[in-house]
N, C-alpha and C positions, 0 to 999 in steps of 0.2 A: 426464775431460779434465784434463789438469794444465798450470798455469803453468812452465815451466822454472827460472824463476830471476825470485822479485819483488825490489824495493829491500832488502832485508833476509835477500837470500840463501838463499829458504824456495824447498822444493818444493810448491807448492798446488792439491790436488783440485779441480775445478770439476764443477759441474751445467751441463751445457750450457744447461738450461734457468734459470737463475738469471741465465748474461750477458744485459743488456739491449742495452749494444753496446760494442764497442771502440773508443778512439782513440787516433790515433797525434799526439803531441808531440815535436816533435824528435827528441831522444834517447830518450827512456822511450814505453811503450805502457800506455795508462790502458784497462784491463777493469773496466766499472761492472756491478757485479750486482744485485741486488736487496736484497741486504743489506751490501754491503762493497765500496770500491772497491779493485783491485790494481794496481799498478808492475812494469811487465816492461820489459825492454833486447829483447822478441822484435819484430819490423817488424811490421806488417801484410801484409805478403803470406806471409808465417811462420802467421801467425793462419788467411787463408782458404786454406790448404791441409788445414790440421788439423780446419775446421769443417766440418758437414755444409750441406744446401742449406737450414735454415733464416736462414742465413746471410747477408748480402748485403751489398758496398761499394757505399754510397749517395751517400762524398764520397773524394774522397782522403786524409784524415785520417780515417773513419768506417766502420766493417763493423757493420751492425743484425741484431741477433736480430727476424725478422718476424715472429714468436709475438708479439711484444711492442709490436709496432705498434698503434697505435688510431687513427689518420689521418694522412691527409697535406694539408699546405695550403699551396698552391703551392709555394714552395723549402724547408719546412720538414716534415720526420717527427716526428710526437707520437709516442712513445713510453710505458710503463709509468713508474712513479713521477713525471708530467711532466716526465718529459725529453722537451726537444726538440734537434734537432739536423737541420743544413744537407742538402739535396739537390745537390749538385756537378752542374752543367749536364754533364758529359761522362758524370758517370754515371744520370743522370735516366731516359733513355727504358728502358733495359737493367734499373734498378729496377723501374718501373712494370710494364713487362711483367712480369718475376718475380712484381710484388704481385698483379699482376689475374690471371695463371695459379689 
């Protein structure tokens, strides 16, 4: 998988298994991985087309690699390297199923 275009104009190979999750910021789309964060100008709905069904928008600024899940407690998803990050009430029930599949 590759980045299109981070801050610094690179084309960059990704492990899909290395994103822990995307966010979307304004302008810029922040991809955290497990070892490096990257800057893209790509939206999020750009993101969950290109991703496979490990995939999943948890907030509307948010798409989770669920590899990389280790709980959930109440509006909040633990994530790998502690990260945590918001469960978006509109997108909460349509997560949950995904996770308990």
């Amino acid at each position: 998988m590759r980045i299109h275009q981070d801050t610094n104009h690179e084309l960059v190979k990704l492990n899909r298994d290395d994103i822990i999750f995307i966010k979307s910021d304004s302008d810029y789309t922040e991809v955290v991985t497990t070892s490096i964060n990257y800057l893209t100008a790509e939206p999020l709905k750009e993101w969950l087309v290109k991703l496979d069904d490990a995939f999943e928008q948890a907030h509307k600024s948010y798409i989770v690699n669920t590899t990389h899940l280790k709980k959930i407690s109440h509006n909040k998803i633990h994530l790998s390297l502690n990260q945590v990050i918001p469960i978006g009430r509109a997108f909460k029930k349509h997560f949950m199923e995904k996770v308990l599949k």
